[in-house]
N, CA, C and O of each residue as an XYZ file, in Angstrom:
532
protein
N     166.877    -68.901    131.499
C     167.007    -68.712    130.068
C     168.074    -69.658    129.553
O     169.142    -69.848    130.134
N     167.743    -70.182    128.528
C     168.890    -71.518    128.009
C     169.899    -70.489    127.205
O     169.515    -69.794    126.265
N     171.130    -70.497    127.671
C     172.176    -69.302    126.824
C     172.261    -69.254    125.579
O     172.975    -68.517    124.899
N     171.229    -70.370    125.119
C     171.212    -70.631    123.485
C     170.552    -69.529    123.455
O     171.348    -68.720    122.980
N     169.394    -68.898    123.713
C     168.435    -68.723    123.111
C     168.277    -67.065    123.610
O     168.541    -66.846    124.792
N     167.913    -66.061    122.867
C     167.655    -64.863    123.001
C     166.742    -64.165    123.839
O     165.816    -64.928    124.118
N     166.631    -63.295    124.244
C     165.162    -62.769    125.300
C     164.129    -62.905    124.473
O     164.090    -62.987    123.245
N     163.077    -62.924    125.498
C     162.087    -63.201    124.706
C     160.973    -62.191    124.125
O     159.965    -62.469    123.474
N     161.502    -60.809    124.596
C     160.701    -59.770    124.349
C     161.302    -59.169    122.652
O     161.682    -58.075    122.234
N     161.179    -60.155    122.211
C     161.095    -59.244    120.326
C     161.003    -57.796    120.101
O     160.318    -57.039    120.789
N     161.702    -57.465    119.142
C     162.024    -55.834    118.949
C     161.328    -56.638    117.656
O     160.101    -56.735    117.634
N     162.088    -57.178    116.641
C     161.539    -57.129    115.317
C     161.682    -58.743    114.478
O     162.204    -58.994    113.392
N     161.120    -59.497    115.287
C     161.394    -60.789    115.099
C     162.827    -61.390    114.449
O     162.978    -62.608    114.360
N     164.126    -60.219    113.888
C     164.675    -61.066    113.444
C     166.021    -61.437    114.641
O     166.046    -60.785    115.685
N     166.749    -62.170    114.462
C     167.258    -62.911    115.925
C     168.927    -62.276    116.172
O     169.585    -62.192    117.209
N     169.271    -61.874    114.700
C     170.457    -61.949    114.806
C     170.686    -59.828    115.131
O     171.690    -59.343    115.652
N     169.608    -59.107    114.701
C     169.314    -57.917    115.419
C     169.322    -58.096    116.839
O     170.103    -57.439    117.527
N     168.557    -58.894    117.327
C     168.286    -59.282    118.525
C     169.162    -59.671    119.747
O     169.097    -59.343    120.932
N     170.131    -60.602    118.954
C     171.287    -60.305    119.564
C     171.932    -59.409    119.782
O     172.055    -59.119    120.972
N     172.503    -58.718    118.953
C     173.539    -57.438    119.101
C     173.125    -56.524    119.953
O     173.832    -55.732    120.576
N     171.426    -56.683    119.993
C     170.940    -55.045    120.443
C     171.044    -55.558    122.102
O     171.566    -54.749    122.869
N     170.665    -56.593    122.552
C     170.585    -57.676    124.151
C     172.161    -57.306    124.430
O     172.518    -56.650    125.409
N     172.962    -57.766    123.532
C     174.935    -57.764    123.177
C     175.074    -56.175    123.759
O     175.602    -55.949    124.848
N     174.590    -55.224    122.986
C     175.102    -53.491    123.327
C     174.141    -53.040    124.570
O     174.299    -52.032    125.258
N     173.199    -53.933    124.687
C     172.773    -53.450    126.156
C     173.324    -53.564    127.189
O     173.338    -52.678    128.043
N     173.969    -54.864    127.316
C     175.159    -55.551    128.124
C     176.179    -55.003    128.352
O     176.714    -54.946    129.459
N     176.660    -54.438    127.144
C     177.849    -53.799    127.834
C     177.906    -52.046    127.828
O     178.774    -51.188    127.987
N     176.752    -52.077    127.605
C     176.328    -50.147    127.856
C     175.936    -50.683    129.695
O     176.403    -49.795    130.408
N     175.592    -51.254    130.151
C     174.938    -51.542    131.559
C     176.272    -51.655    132.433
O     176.512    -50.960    133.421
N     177.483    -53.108    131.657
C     178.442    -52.982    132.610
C     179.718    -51.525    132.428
O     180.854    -51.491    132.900
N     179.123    -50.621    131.717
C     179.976    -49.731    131.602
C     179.801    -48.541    132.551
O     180.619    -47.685    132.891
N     178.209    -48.756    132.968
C     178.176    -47.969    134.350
C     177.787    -48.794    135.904
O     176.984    -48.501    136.790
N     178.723    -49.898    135.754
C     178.969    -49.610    137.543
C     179.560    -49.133    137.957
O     180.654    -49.159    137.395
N     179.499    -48.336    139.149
C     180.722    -47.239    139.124
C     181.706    -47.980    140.058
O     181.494    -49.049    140.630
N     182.993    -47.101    140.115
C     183.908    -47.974    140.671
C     183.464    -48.057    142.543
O     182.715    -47.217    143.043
N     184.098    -49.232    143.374
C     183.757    -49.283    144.670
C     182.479    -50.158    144.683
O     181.939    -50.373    145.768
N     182.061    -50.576    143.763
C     180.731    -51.376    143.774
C     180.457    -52.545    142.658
O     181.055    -52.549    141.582
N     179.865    -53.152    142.883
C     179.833    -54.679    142.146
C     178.356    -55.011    142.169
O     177.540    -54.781    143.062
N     178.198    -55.554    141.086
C     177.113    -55.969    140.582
C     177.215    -57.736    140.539
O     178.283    -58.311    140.748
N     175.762    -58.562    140.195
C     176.368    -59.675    139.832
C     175.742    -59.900    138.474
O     175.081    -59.233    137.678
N     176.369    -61.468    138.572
C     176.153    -61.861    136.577
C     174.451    -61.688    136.577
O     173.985    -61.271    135.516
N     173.603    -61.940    137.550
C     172.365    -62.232    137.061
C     171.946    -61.134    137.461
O     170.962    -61.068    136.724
N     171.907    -60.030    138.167
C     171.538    -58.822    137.798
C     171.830    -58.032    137.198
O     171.050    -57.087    137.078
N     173.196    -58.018    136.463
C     173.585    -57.589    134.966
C     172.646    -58.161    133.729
O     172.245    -57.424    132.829
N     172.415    -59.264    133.789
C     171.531    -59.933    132.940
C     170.292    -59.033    132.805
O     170.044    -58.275    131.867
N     169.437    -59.287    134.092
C     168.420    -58.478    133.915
C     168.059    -57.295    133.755
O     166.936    -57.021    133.329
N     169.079    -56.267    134.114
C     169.430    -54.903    133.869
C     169.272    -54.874    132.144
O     168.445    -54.199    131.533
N     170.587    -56.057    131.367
C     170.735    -55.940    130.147
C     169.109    -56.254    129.425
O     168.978    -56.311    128.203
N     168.255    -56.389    130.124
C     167.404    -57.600    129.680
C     167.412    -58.797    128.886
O     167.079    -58.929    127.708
N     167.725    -59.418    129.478
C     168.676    -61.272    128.921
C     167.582    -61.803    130.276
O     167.103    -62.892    129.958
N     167.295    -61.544    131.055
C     166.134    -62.181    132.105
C     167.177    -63.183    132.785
O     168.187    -62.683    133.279
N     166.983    -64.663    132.845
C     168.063    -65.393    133.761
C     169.088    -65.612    132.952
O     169.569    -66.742    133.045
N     169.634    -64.808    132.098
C     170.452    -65.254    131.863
C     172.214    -65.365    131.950
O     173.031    -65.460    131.034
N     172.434    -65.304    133.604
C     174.100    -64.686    133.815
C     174.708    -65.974    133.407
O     175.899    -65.754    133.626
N     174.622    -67.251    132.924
C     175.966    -67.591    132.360
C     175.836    -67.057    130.705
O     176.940    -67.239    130.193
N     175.124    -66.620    129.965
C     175.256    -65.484    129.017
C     176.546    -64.697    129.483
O     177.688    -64.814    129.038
N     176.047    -63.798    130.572
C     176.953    -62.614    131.204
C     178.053    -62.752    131.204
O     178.909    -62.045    130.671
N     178.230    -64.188    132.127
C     179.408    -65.298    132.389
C     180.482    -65.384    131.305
O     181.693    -65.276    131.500
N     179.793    -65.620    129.984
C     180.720    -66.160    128.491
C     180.982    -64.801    127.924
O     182.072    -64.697    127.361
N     180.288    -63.824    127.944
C     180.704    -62.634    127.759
C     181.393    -61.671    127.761
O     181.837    -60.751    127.074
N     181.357    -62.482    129.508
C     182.430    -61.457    129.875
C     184.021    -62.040    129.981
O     185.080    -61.487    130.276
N     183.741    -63.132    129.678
C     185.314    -64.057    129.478
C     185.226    -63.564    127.990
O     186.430    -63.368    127.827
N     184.771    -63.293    127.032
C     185.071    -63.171    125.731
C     186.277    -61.524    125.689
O     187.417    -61.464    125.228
N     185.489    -60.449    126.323
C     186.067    -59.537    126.805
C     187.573    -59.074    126.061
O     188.463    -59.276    126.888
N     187.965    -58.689    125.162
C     189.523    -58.864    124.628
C     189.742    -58.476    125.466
O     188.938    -57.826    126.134
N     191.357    -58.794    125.910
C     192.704    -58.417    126.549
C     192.514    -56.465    126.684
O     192.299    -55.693    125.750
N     192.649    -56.200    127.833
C     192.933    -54.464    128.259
C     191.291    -53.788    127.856
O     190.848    -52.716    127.444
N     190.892    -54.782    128.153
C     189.195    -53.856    127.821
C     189.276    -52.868    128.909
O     190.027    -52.982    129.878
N     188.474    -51.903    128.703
C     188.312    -50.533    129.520
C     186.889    -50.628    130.652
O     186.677    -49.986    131.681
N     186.103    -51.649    130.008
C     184.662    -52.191    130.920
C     185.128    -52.910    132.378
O     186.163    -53.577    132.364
N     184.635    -52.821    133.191
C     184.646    -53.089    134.054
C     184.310    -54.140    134.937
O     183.768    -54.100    136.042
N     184.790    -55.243    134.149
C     184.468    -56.921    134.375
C     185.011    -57.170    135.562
O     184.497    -58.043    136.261
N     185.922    -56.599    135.929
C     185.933    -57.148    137.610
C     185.047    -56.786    139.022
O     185.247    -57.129    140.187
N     184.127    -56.059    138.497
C     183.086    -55.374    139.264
C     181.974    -56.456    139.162
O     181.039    -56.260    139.938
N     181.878    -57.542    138.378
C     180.729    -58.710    138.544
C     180.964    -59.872    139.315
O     181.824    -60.591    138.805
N     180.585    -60.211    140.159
C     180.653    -61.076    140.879
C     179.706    -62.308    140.933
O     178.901    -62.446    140.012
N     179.742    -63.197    141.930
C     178.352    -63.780    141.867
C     177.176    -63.622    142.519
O     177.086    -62.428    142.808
N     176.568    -64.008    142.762
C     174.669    -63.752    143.504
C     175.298    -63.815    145.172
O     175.206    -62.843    145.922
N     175.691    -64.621    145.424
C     176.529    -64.494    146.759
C     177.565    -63.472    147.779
O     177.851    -63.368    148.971
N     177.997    -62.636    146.107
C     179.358    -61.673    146.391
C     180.616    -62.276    146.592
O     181.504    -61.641    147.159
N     180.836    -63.688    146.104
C     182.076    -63.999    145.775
C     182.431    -64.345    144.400
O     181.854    -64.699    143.373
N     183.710    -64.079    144.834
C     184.796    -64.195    143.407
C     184.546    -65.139    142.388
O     184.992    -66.191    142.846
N     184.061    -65.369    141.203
C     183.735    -66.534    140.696
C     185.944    -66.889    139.912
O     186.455    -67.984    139.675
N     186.344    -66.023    139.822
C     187.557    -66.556    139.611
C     188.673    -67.075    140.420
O     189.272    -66.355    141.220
N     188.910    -68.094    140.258
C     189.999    -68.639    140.876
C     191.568    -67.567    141.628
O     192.402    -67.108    140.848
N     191.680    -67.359    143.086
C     192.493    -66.523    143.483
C     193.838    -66.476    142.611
O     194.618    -65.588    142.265
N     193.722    -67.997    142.407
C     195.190    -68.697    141.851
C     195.591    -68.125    140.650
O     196.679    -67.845    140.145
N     194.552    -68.037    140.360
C     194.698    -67.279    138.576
C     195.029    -66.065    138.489
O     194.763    -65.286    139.404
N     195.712    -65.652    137.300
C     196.110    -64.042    136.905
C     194.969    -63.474    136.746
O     195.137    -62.255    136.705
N     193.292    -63.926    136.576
C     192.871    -62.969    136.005
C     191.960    -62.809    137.694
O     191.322    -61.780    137.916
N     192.011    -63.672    138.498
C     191.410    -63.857    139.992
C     192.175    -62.847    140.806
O     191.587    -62.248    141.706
N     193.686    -62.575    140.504
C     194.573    -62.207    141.332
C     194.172    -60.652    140.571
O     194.169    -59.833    141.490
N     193.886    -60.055    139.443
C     193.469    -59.132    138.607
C     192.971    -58.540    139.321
O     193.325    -57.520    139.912
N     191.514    -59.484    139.374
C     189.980    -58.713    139.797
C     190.221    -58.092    141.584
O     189.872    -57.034    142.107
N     190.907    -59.206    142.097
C     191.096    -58.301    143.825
C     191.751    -57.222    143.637
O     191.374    -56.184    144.181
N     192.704    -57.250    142.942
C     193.613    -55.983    142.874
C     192.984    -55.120    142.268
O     193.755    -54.162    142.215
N     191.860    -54.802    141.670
C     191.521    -53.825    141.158
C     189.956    -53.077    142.016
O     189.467    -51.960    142.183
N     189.649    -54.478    142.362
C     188.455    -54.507    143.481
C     188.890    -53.280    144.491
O     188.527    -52.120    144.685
N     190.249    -54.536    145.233
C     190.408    -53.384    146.540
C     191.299    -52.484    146.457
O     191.727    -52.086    147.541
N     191.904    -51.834    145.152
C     192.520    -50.413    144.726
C     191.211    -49.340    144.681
O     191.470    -48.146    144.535
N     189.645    -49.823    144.821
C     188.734    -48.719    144.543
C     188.273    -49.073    145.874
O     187.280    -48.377    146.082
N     188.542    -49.923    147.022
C     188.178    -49.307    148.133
C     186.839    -50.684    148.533
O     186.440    -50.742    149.696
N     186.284    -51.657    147.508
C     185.910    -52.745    147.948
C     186.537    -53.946    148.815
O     187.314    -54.772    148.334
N     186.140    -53.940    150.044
C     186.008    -55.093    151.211
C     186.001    -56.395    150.317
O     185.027    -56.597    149.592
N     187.380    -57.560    150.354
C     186.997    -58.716    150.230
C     187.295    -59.597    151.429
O     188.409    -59.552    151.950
N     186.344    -60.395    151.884
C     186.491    -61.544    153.089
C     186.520    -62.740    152.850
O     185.396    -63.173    152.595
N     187.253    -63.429    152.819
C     187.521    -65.244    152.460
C     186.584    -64.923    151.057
O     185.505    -65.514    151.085
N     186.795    -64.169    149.956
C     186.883    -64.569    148.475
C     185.233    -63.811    148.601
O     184.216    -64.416    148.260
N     185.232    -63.003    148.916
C     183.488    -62.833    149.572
C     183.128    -61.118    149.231
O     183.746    -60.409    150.025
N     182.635    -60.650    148.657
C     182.600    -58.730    148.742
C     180.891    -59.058    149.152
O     180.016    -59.742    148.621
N     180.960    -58.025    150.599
C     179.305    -58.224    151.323
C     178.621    -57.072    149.935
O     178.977    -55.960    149.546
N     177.847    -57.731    149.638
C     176.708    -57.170    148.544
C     175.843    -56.113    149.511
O     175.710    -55.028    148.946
N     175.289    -56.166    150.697
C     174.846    -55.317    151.398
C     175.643    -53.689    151.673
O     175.053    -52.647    151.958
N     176.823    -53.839    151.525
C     177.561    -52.934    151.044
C     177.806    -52.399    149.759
O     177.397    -51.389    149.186
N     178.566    -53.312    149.445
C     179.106    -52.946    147.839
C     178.024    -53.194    147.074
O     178.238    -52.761    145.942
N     176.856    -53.740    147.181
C     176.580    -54.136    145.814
C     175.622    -53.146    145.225
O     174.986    -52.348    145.913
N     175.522    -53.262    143.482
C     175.212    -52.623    142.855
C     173.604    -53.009    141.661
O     173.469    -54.145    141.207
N     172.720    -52.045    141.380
C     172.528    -50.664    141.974
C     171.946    -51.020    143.379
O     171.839    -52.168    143.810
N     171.603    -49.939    143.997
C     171.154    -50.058    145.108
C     171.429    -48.940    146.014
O     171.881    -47.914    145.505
N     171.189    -48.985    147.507
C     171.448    -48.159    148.194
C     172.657    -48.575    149.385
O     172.358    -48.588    150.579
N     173.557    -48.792    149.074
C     174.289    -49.800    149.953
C     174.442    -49.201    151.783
O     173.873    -48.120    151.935
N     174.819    -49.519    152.521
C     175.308    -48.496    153.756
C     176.803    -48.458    153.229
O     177.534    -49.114    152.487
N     176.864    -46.999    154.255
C     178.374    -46.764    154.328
C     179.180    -48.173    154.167
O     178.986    -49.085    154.970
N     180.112    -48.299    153.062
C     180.957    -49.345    152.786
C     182.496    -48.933    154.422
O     182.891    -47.810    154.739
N     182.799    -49.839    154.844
C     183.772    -49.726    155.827
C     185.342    -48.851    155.084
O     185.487    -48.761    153.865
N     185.978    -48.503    155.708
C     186.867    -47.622    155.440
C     188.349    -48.211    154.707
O     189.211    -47.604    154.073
N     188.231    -49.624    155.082
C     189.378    -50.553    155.157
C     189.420    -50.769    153.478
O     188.561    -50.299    152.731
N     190.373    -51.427    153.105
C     190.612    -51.508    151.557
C     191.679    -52.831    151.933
O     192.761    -52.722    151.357
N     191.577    -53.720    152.569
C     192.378    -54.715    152.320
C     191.862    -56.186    152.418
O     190.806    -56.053    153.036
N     191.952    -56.938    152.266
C     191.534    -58.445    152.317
C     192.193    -58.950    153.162
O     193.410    -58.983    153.342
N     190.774    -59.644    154.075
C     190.864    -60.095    155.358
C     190.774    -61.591    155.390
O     190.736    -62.049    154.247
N     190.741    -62.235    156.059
C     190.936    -63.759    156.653
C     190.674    -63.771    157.759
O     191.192    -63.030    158.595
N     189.585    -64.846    158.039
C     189.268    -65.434    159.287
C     189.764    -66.424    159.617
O     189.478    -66.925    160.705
């Protein structure tokens, strides 16, 4: 999906409805991952129905004001790593809040076969700290 451009399933042809309603789906969707689990940008997308569209998700969720209550550090990428920089306050944020609920990170990595969200994950491991190989 070009991030210009809106889903393509029309409610009522007009665009700028269209937005907001794609906009409040988005963040009614990231408001229930629950904590301990992570989702990524492009299955948030499609959940929201936006179809491919996670750098949508992506700009979105950087728009996010300061002390939002949503749960933007629970998105990750298609891989299960960190798309933010460790280096950064808001990279150094997301681990700390990651592994305060008990998510596994490995070299910048949360195994999606575990954590990820929705789904049926297996037992997530017991550990809560970030490891290095």
């Amino acid at each position: 999906m070009n991030e210009n451009r809106l889903p393509a399933n029309s409610i009522n042809g007009n665009p700028a409805e269209e937005f907001l309603t794609a906009r409040q789906n988005f963040w009614q969707i990231l408001a229930t991952v629950p904590p301990g689990r992570v989702t990524s940008y492009g299955r948030l997308a499609q959940l929201a129905g936006l179809g491919r569209g996670a750098r949508v998700v992506a700009r979105w969720l950087a728009q996010l004001p300061e002390g939002s209550s949503l749960p933007w550090h629970r998105v990750v990428n298609s891989r299960g790593q960190l798309s933010l920089s460790p280096e950064s306050a808001a990279g150094a944020e997301q681990r700390r809040r990651l592994l305060g609920e008990g998510v596994l990170i490995v070299n910048h990595r949360v195994n999606m076969a575990h954590f990820g969200w929705p789904g049926s994950p297996e037992q997530p491991p017991d550990q809560s700290q970030e490891l290095h190989e």
